[in-house]
C-alpha positions as CSV (number, residue, x, y, z in Angstrom):
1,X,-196.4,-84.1,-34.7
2,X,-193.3,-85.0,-36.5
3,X,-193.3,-82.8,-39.6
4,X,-193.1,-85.6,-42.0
5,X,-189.7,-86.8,-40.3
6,X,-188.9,-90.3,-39.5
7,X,-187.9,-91.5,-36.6
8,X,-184.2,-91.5,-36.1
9,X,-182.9,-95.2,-34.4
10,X,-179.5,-95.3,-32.9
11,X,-176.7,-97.7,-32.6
12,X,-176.3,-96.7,-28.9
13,X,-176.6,-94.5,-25.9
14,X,-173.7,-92.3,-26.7
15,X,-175.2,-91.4,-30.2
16,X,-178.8,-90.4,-28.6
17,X,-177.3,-88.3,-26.5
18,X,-175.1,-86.3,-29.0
19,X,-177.7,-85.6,-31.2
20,X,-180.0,-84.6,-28.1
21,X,-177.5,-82.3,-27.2
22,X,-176.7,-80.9,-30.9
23,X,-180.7,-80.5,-31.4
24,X,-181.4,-78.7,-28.3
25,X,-178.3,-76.3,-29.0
26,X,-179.4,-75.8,-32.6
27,X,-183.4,-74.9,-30.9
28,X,-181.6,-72.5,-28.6
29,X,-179.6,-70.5,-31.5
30,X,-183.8,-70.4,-33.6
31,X,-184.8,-69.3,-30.6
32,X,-182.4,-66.3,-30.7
33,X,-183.0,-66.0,-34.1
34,X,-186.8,-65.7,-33.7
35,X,-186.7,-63.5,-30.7
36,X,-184.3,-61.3,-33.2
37,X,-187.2,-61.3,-35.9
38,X,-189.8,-60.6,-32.9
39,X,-187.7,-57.4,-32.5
40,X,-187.4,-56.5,-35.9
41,X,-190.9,-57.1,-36.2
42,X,-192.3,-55.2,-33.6
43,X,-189.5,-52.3,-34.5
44,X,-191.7,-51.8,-37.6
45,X,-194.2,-50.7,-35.3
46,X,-193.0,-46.9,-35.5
47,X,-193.0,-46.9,-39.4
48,X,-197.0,-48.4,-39.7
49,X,-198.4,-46.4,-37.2
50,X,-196.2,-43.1,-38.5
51,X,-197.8,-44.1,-42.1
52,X,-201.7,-44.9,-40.4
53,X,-201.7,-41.8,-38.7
54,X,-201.0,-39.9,-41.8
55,X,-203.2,-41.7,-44.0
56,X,-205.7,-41.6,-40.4
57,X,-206.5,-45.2,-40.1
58,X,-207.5,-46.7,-37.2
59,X,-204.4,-49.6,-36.1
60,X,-206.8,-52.4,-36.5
61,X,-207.0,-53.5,-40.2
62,X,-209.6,-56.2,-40.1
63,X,-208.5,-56.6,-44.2
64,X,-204.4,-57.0,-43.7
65,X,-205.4,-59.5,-40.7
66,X,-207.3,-61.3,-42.4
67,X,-205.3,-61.6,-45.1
68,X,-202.1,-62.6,-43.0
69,X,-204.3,-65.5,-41.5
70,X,-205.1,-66.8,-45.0
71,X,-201.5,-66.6,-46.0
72,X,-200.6,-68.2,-42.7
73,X,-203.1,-71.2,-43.1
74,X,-201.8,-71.9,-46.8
75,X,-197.8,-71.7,-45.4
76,X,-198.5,-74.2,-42.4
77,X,-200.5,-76.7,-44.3
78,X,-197.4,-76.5,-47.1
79,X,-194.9,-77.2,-43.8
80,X,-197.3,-79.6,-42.2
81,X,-197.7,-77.3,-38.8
82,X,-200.2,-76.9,-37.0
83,X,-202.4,-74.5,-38.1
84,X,-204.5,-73.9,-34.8
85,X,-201.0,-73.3,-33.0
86,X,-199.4,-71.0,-35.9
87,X,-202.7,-68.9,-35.7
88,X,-202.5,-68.6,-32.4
89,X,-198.6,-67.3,-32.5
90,X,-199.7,-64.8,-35.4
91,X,-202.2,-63.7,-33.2
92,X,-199.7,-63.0,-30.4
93,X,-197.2,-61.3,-32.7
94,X,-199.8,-58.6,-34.2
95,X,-201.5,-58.1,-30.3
96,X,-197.5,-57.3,-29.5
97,X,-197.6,-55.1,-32.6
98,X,-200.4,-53.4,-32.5
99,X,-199.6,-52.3,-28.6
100,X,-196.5,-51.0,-30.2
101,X,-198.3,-48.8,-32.4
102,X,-200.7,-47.8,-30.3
103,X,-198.1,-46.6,-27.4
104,X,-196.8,-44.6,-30.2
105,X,-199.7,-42.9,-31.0
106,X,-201.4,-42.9,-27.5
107,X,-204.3,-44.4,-29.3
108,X,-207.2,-46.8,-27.4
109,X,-208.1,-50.0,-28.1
110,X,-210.3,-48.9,-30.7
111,X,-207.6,-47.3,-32.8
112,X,-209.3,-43.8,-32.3
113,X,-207.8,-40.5,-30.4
């Protein structure tokens, strides 16, 4: 999948190159950039599971997950991604988040003491 792009032609060797080279670099610095938002991410861990355990809610929230999903379906159709793919990295982000929270509360898998 091309995300709607065209196919770029070149005049020669040289120019495919450069841009191959000025692509993969600019991948490399998102890829920094996501792992940062990963962090920051998964760094909110401490606040939800602070505020579930005072409000005693279990860390699964079959609602909020179900509404990031939907919100997720409607942004990668809009972007023309994969939405398969992008469920499947939301998916990996909230198992990484919810470990989080439930190393900070010692909880099991079922969100319960």
């Amino acid at each position: 999948m091309n995300g709607g792009c065209e196919i770029k032609s070149f005049k020669n060797k040289k120019e495919a190159e450069e841009l191959l080279k000025a692509s993969r670099k600019s991948i490399d610095e998102i890829d920094n950039q996501l792992l940062d938002l990963i962090s920051q991410r998964t760094a909110l861990a401490k606040d939800i599971a602070s505020s579930k355990d005072y409000l005693e809610m279990p860390v699964f929230d079959e609602f909020r997950e179900k509404a990031i999903h939907e919100k997720i379906k409607r942004l990668s159709e809009e972007k023309n991604l994969d939405v398969d793919i992008i469920n499947q990295i939301v998916d990996m982000l909230t198992i990484l988040n919810k470990n989080a929270q439930k190393g900070i509360l010692r909880r099991n898998a079922d969100g319960k003491y």
